[in-house]
N, C-alpha and C positions, 0 to 999 in steps of 0.2 A: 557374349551378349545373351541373356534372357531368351528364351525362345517365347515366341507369339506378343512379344512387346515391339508395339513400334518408338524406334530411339529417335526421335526428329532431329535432338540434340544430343551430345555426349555429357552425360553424369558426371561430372567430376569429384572422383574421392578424394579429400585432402591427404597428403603424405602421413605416414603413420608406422610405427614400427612393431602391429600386433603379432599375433603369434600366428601362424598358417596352420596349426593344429588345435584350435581352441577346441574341450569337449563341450562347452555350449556357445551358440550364438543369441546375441539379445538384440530381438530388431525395437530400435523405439522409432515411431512415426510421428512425427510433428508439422504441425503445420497451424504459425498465429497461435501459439502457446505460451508469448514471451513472461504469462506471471505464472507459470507453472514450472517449467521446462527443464529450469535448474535443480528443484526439487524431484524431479523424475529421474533425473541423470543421477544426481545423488544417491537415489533409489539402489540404480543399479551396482554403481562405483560400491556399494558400501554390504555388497552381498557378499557374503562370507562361507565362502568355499574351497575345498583342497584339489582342485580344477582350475583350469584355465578358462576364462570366455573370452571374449569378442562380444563388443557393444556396438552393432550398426545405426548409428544414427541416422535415420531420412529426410531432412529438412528441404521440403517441401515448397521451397521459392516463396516465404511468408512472406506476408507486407508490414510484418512492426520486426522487433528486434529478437525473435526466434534464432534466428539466424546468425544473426550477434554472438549471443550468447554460445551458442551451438559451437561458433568456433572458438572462442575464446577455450570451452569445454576442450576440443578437442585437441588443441593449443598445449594443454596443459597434462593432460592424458595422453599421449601420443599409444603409449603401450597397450592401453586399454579400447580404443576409440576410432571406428573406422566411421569417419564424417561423410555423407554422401549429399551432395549440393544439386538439388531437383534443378529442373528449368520447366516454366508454364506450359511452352513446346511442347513437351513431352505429357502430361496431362492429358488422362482418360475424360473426354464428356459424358454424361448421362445424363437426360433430359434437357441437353444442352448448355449442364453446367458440369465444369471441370471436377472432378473427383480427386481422393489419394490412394484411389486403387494400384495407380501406374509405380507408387512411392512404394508401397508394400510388397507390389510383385515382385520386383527389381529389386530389391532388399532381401526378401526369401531367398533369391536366385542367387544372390552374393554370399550366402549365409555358410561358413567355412566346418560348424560344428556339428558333430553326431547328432546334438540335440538342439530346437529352435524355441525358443520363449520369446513371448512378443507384449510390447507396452505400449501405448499411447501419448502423445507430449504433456498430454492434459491429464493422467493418472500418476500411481508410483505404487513401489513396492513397500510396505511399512515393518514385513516381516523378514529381516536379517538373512534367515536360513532357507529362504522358498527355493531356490535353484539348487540349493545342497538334497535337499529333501527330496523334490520332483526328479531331478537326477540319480540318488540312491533306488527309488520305487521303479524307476523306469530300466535299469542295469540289471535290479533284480527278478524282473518282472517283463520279460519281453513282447511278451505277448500283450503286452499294454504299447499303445500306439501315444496315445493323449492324454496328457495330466490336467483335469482344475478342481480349484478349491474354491473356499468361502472368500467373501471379500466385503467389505469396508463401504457404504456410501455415503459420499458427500456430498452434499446439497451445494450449492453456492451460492442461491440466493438468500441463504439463512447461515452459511457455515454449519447446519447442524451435522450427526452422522450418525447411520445405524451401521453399528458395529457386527461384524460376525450378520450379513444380513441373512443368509440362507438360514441359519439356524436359528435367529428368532423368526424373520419370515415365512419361509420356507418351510423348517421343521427339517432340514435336513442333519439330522445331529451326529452320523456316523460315515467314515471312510463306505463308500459303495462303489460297484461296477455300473453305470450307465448306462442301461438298454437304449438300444434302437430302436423306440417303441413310444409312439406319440408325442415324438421329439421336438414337434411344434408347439405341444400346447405347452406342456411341463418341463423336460429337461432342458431345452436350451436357455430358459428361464432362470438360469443355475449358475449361468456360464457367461463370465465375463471376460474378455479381449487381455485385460491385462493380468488374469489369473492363469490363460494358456500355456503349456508345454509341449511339445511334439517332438515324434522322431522326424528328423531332421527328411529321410523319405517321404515322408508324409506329405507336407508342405512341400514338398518341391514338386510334385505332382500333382500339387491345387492349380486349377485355374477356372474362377469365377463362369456360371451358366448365364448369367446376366449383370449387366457393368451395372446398373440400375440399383440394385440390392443391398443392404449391408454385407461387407465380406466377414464378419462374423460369424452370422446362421448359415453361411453357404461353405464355409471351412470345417465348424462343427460337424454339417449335414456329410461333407466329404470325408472329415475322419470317422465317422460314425461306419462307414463301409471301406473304411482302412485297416481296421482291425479293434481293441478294444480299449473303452474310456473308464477313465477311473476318475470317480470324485474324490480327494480329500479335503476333512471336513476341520480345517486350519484356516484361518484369516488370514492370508499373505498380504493383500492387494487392497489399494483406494482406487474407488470409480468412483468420479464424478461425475454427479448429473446437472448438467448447464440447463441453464434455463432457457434457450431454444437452440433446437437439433432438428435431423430429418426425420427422426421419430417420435421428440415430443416437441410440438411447434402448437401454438393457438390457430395457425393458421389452416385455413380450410382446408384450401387447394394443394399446402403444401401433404396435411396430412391425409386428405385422401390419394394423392399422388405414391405416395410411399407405401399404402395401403396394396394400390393397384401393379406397381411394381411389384409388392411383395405376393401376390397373389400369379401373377406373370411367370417368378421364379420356381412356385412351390407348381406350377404346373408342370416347368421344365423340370423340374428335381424329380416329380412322382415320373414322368416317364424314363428320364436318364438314369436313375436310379432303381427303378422298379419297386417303385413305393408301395405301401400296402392298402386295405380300405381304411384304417384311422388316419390316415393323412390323407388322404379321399375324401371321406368325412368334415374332417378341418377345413382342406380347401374351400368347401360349399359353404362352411362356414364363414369362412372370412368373405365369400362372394356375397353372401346376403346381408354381410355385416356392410360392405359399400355401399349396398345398394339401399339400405338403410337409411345410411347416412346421408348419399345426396338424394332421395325424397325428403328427408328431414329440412336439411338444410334449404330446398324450396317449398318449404310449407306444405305438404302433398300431404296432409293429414290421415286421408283416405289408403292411401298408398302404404302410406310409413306402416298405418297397423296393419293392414294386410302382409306388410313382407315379417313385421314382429311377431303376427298370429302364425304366421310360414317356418319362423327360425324355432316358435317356440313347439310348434305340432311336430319339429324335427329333431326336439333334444336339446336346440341352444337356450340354454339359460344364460343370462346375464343381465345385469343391470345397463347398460347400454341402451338397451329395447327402450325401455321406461325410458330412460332419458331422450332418446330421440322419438319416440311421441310425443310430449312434452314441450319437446321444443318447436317441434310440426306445428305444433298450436299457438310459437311466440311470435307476434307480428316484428 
């Protein structure tokens, strides 16, 4: 049993005849994925390496035919495919709304291989050889804890895609080592969920400082003081961006709530961690960035520019400011 997971009900793994020595595990998390889910799995089935993995599927007690599909998958794959069949029970809340924190935990903890990659229902792998490659850097290179690269985004409400986004966005054009060093504002910036690799150590000794949070920035922030990251500056990976999430939502409440969670966590990080003054700095930032926001959002005109005159007499530039005066002013 997972330690620190409470199990209300028992997980059932479908029967399966994978290998009890895989050198990588690939955890994929789903949850109401059913027009993606196949294409993810595909992803993985189709990685081409002189290695064994194991592919833990987490499905997540969806409510369309994720789940369906998931076993038919696993059905069919037996060798490849260890099926884990979530129950709601067991569902972390956060804010009062169930999570798939509990799916990921319990998935890490199941995870058989030296090394851990992890995917999303709703992303996929486009590049053949990314576990071959992340795996040879990682064998050669011990002292590397964490692999990610460049990746793919997909829009969905347009199907468009920027390809290779770091390197036309970003400007990240070269293989680098990843400092520890302002890792809020720029590097985790870099680093998306379905481009991760880990030593299998690593992640098994994750466990989230607040359920509230993305478990992205908070595993990043954990391998960051596991030992060291390396960017390679390869496409592996599609991210898609849905057009509402708990980080890009129209909604007010929803996005200053995630705001203020994430502000909650980066307080717990700077002191569990022993964070430095640039993430000190950020902090404050992000605090005046809220506070910004709901004067804005109640019309407090007077207010709003005094905390924009406060952010900008302190270094924060951004165009945000301006906009939320602006809107201070819209009846």
């Amino acid at each position: 049993m997972p330690d620190k997971l409470t199990i209300n009900k028992p997980v059932i793994e479908v029967e399966n005849t994978v290998t009890l020595n895989p050198k990588v595990s690939v955890i994929l998390v789903t949850y109401n994925h059913e027009d993606y889910i196949a294409q993810s799995i595909e992803s993985i089935l189709n990685q081409e390496t002189d290695f064994d993995i194991e592919i833990l599927i987490g499905e997540d007690d969806s409510t369309d035919d994720t789940r369906k599909i998931c076993l038919e998958y696993a059905k069919k794959y037996p060798t490849k495919i260890r099926l884990f069949l979530h129950n709601k029970e067991n569902k972390i809340a956060a804010n009062g709304v169930p999570n798939g924190k509990f799916n990921l935990l319990y998935s890490i903890q199941m995870c058989r291989g030296e090394f851990i990659a992890i995917c999303e229902g709703d992303d996929f792998w486009h590049f053949p050889q990314k576990l071959q490659i992340q795996t040879n850097f990682m064998v050669s290179n011990p002292e590397f804890k964490t692999i990610t690269t460049d990746f793919t985004k997909l829009y969905v409400h347009n199907n468009s895609k920027k390809t290779a986004f770091n390197k036309v966005v970003k400007m990240e054009l070269s293989d680098r080592t990843i400092e520890p060093v302002d890792i809020f504002k720029t590097q985790v910036k870099i680093m998306r969920m379905c481009t991760y690799f880990f030593k299998s150590e690593l992640l098994k000794s994750f466990y989230p400082l607040i359920m509230e949070t993305a478990g992205d920035i908070q595993i990043i922030l954990h391998a960051f003081h596991f030992g060291k990251v390396k960017y390679l500056a390869v496409d592996t990976a599609t991210y898609r961006i849905m057009n509402e999430s708990a980080s890009k939502t129209k909604d007010f409440s929803k996005r200053q709530r995630f705001l203020l969670n994430y502000i909650l966590f980066m307080e717990k990080a700077i002191a569990h961690y022993n964070l430095g003054n640039s993430e000190k700095t950020y902090l404050k930032k992000q605090k005046l960035m809220y506070e910004i926001r709901e004067s804005s959002e109640q019309k407090q005109f007077f207010k709003t520019s005094l905390i924009g005159l406060k952010m900008l007499v302190n270094g924060y530039f951004s165009k945000n400011i301006l906009r939320n005066i602006k809107n201070s002013l819209r009846k």
